[in-house]
C-alpha positions as CSV (number, residue, x, y, z in Angstrom):
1,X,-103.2,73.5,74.1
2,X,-104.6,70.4,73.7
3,X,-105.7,70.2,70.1
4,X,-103.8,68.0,67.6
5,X,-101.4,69.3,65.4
6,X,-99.9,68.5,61.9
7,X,-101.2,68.4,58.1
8,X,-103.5,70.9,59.1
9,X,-103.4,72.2,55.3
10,X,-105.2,69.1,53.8
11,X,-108.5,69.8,55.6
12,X,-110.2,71.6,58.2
13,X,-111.6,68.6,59.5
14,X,-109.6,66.3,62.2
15,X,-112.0,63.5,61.2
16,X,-111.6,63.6,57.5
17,X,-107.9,64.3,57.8
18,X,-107.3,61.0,59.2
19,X,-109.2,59.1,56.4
20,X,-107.6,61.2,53.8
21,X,-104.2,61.1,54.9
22,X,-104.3,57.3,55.6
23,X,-106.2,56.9,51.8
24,X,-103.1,58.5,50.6
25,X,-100.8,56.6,52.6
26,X,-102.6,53.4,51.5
27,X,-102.6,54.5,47.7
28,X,-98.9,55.1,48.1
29,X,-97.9,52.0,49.5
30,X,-98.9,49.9,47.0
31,X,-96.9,51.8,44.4
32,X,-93.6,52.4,46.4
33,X,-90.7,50.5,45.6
34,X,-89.9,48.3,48.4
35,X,-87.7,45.0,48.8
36,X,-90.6,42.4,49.3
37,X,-88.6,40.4,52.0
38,X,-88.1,42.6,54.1
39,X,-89.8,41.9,57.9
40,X,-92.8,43.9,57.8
41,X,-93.6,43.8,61.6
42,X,-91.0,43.8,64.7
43,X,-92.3,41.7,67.5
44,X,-93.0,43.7,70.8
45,X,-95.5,45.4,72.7
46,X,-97.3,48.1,70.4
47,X,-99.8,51.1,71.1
48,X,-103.3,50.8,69.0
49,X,-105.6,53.2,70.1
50,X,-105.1,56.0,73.0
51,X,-107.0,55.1,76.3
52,X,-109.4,58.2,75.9
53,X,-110.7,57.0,72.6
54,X,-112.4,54.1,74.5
55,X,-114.9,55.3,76.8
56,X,-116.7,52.5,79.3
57,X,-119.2,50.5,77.4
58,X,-117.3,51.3,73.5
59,X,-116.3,49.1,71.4
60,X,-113.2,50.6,68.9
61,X,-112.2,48.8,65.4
62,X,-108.5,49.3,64.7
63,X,-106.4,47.7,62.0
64,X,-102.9,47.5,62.4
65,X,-100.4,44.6,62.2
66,X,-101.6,43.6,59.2
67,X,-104.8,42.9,60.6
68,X,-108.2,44.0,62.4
69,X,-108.7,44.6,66.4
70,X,-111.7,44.4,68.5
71,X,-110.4,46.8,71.2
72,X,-113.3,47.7,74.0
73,X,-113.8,48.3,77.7
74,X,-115.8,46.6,79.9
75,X,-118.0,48.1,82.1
76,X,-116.0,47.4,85.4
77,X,-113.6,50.1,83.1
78,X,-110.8,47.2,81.9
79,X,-109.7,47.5,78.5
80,X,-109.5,44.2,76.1
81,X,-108.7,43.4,72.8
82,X,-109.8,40.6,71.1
83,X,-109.7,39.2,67.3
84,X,-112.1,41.2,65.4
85,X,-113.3,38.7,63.7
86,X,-116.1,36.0,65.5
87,X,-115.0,32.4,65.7
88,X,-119.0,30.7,65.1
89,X,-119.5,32.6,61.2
90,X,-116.7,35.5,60.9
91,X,-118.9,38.5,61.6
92,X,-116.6,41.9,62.9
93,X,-117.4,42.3,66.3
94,X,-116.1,45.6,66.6
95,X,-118.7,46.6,63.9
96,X,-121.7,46.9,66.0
97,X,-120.9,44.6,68.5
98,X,-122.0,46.1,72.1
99,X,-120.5,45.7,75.5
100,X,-122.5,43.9,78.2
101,X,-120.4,43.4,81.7
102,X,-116.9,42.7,80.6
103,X,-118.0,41.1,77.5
104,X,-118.5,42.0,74.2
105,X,-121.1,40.7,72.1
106,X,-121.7,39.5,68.5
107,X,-123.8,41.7,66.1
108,X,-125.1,38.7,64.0
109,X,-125.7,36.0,66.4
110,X,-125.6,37.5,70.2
111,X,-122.8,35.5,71.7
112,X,-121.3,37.0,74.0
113,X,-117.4,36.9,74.4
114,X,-115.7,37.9,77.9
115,X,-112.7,39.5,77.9
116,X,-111.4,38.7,81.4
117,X,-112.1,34.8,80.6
118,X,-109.4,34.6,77.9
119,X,-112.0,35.3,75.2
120,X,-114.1,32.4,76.5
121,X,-118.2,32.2,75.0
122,X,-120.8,32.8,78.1
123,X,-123.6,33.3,76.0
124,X,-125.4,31.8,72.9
125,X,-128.7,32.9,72.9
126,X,-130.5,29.7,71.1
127,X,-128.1,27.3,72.5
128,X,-128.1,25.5,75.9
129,X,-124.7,25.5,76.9
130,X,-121.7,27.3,74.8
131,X,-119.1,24.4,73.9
132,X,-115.6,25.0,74.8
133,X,-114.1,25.6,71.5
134,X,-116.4,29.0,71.3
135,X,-113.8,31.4,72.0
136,X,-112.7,34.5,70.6
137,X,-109.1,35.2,70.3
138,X,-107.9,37.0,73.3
139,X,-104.7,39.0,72.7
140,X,-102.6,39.9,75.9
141,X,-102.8,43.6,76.3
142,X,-102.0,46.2,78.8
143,X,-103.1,50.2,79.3
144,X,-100.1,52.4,80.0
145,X,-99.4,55.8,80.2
146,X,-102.4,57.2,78.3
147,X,-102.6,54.3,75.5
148,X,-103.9,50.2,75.3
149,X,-101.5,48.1,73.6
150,X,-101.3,44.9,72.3
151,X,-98.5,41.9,72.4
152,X,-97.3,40.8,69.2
153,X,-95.1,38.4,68.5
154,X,-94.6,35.7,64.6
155,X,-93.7,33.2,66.8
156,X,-96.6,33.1,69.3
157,X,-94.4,33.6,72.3
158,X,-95.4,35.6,75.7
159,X,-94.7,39.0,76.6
160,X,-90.7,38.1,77.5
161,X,-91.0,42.4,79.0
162,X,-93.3,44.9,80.6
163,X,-94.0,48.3,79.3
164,X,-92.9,50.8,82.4
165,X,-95.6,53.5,83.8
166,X,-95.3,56.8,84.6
167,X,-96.5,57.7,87.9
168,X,-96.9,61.8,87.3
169,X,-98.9,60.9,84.1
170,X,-101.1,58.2,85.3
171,X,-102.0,59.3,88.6
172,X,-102.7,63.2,86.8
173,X,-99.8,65.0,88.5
174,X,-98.3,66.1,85.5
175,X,-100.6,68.3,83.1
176,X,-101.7,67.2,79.1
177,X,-100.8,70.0,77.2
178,X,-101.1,68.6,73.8
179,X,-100.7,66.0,71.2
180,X,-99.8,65.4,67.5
181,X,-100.7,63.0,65.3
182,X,-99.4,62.3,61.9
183,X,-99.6,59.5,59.3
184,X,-96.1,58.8,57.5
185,X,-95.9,56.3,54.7
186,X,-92.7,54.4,55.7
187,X,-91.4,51.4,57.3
188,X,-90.9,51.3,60.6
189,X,-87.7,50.9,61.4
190,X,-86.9,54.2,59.7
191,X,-88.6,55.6,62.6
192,X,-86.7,55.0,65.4
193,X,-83.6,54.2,63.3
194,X,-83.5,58.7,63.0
195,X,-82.4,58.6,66.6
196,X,-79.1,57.0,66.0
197,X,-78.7,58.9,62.8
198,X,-76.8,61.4,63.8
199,X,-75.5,62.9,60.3
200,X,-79.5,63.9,59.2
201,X,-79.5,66.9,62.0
202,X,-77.3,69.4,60.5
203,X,-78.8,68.8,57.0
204,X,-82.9,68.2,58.4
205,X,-83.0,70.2,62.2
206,X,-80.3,72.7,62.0
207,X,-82.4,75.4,60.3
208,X,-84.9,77.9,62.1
209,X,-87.9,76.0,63.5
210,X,-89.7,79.1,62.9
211,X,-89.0,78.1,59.0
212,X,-91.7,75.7,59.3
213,X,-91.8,72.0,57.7
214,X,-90.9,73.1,54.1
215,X,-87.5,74.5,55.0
216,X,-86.4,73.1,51.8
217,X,-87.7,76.0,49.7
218,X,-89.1,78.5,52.6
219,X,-88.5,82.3,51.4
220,X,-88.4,82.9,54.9
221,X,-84.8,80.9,55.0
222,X,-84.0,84.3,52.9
223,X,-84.6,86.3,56.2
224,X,-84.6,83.6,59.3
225,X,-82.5,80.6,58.5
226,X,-79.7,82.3,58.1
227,X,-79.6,84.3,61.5
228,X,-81.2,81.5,63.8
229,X,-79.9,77.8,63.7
230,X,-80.2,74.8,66.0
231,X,-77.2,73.2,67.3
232,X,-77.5,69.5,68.0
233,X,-75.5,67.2,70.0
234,X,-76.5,63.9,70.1
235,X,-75.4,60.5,71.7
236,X,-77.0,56.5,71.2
237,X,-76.4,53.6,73.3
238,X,-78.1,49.7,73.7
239,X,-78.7,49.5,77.7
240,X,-77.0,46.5,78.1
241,X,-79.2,45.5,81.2
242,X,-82.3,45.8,79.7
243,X,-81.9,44.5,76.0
244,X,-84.9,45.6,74.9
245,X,-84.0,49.6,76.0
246,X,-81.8,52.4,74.1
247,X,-81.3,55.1,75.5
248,X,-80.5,58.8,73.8
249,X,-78.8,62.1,74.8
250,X,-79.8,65.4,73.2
251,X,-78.7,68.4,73.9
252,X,-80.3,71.4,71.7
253,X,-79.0,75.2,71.9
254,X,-80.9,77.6,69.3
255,X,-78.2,80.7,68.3
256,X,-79.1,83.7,66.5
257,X,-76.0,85.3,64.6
258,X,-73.8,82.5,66.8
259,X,-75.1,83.6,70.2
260,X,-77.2,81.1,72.0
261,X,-80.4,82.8,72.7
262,X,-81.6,82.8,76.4
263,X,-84.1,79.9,77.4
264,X,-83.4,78.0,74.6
265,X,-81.4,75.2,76.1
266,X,-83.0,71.8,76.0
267,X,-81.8,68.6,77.6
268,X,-83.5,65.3,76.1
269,X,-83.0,61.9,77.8
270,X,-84.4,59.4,75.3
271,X,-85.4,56.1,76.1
272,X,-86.5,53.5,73.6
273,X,-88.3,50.6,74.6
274,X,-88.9,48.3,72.3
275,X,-89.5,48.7,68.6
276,X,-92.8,51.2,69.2
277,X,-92.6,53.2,71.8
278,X,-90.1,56.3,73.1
279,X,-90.1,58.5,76.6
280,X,-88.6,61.7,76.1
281,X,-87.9,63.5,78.8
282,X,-87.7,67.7,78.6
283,X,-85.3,69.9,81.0
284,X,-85.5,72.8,80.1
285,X,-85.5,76.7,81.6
286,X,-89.1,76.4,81.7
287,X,-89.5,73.3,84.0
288,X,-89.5,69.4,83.2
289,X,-91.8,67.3,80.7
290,X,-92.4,64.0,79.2
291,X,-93.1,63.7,75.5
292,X,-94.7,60.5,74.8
293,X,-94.1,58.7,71.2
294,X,-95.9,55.9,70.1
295,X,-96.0,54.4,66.7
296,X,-99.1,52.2,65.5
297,X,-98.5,50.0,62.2
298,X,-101.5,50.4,60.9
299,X,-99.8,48.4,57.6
300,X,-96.7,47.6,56.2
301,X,-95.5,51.3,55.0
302,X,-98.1,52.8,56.7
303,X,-97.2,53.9,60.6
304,X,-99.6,56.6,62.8
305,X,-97.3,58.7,64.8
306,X,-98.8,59.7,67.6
307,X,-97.1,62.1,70.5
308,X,-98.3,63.6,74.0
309,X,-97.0,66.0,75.7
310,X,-97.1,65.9,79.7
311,X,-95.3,68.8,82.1
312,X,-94.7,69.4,86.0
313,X,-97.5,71.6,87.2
314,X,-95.0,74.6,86.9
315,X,-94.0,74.5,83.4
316,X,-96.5,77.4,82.0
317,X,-98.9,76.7,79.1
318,X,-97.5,78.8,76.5
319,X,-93.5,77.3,76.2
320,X,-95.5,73.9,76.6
321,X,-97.7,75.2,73.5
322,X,-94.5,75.6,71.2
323,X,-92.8,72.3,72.0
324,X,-96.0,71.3,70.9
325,X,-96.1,73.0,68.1
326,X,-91.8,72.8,66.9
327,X,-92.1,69.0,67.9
328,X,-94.5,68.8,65.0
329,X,-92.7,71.1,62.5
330,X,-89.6,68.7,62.9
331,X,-91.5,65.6,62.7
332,X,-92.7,66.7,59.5
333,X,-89.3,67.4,57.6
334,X,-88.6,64.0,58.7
335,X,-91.6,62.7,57.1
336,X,-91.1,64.4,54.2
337,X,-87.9,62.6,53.1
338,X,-89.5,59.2,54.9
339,X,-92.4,59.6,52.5
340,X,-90.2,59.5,49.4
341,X,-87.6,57.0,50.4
342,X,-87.0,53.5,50.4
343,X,-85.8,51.0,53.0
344,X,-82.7,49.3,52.5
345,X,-82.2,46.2,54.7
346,X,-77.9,46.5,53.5
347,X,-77.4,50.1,53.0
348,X,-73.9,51.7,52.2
349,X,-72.5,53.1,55.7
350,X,-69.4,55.0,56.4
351,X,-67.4,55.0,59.5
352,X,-68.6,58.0,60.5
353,X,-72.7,56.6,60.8
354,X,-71.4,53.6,63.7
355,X,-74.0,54.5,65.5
356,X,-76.9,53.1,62.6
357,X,-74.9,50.0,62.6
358,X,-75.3,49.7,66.2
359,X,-78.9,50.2,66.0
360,X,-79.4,48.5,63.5
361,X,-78.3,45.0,65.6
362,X,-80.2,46.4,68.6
363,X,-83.3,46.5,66.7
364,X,-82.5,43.1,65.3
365,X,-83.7,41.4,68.3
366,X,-87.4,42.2,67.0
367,X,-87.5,40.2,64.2
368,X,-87.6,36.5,64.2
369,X,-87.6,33.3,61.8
370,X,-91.2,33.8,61.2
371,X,-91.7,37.7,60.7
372,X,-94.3,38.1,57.8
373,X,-92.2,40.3,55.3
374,X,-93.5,42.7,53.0
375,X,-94.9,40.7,50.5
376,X,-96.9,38.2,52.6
377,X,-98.8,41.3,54.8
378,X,-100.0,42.4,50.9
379,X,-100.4,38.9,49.6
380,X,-102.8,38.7,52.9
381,X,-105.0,41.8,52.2
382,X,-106.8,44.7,54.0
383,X,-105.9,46.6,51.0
384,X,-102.5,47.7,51.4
């Protein structure tokens, strides 16, 4: 299976899905109640396109971070990504600019930017010798585990940690057997946060999978959901060696009538690292997996969920097909409540939900003095 999954009711068309759903997500955002100084960006390394989006030779636009990306790939097969906009008069050069070497060039004037020389000009066509000062704004980057990402950081400091790799997925040991990708008009934090929130699973996950994503008012929870439940028991932790790491332990049974049904054990080892990106990794009856989550903020309340799925050569096509397919249909109960909700930066807690405090100051170490909140990313633009 490797066809993307999710929203499939709002069109037929992949292509259109993503322009409608992120139309929708735009259109929302700017009517959702929010409080304006809140941080709208965590500093960290963060995914913004998936590597086989970018062929050799391409040149992708991508807007996220509250602003645009020239992301390409020279034609040695490097990825960069550079400011979109040209330093000599402004024009986008992921809009028709074209890759030549490891450079890319400008659609309106010709000059040629090269990745691999920190952005520096090698080219004006009409001029003798490019001056120093032509250089485009080189962003440090890195390709990992299926995806190019980008640094970010308010303050303008360097990559202070390194995104790990996966040797069975790079090197094509372990099989792709599918993604999902979904839009979700949210913060986020929210995002992440749902892994230390322990209290949403027996009120969001416990009912039948097979009740699809709008359990809420499925007839079939007449005939399914109350025969076949998911039991949930979940743990959260900070890795205290590497700050930047959490790590999460799931263990899911699925019972009909009270009696676990056979195969249906699943052991999750969660790691978060950093404020974007989560390796989930699958035991199960079936064999071993990696689920890959990676979050691009394409705006403020605006975040593109992305998630692949990876298994040992073993694990056959058709279990790997429904995790797949009931990753999604959970996803998408979350998002419906994320949708509709609002981020509050002091919410009331109980004793009983320690472990979102304890997130919470985990994920603090992403923000900084300088973190554009809310309001400046739509006092700035791009339409959000």
């Amino acid at each position: 299976m490797h066809e993307a999954v999710g929203f499939d009711h709002l069109t037929n068309s992949a292509g259109r899905r993503r322009v409608l759903v992120r139309h929708l997500c735009r259109k929302m955002s700017r009517h959702k109640e929010v409080e304006p100084n809140n941080p709208a960006f965590p500093n960290g390394w963060f995914p913004l396109v998936e590597s086989d989006d970018v062929p050799a030779g391409q040149v992708v636009s991508v807007v996220a971070l509250g602003q645009k990306w020239c992301v390409y790939r020279g034609e040695t097969g490097r990825a960069y990504v550079l400011d979109a906009y040209c330093p000599h008069l402004g024009a986008d050069l992921s809009a028709g600019g074209h890759v030549v070497g490891d450079c890319v060039e400008c659609p309106f004037h010709g000059w040629r930017f090269d990745g691999s020389d920190n952005g520096r000009c090698t080219l004006i066509p009409y001029a003798e010798k490019p001056p120093e000062a032509a250089r485009a704004s080189k962003r440090d980057s890195c390709e990992k585990n299926g995806f190019i990402f980008v640094w970010y950081h308010a303050e303008g400091e360097p990559p202070s940690w390194e995104l790990p790799t996966l040797p069975d997925i790079e090197s094509g040991h372990w099989k792709f057997r599918g993604r999902t990708d979904h839009t979700v008009h949210c913060h986020i934090q929210e995002i992440p946060e749902n892994g230390a929130d322990i209290a949403h699973l027996p009120q969001v996950h416990s009912k039948s999978v097979f009740e699809g994503n709008t359990w809420l008012d499925s007839w079939r929870a007449l005939y399914v959901g109350r025969l076949v439940r998911h039991q949930w028991q979940p743990s959260w932790q900070a890795d205290e060696e590497q700050p930047h790491k959490a790590r999460i332990h799931l263990s899911q049974r699925m019972s009909v009538c009270g009696y676990t049904m056979p195969f249906s054990e699943l052991e999750i080892n969660i790691e978060q690292i950093g404020p974007a990106t989560v390796f989930l990794a699958l035991e199960s009856s079936f064999g071993r997996g990696m689920l890959l989550q990676n979050i691009v903020p394409e705006g403020p309340l605006c975040q593109r969920i992305i998630h692949r799925l990876y298994t040992e050569p073993k694990f056959r096509a058709a279990p790997a097909a429904f995790l797949v397919w009931s990753e999604a249909v959970m996803l998408e109960r979350d998002i419906a409540i994320w949708n509709n909700k609002k981020f509050l930066k002091n919410p009331v807690l109980v004793r009983e939900d320690k472990l979102i405090k304890k997130f919470r100051r985990w994920y603090a170490q992403f923000y900084s003095p300088n973190s554009p909140t809310l309001q400046d990313v739509r006092d700035k633009g791009l339409d959000w």
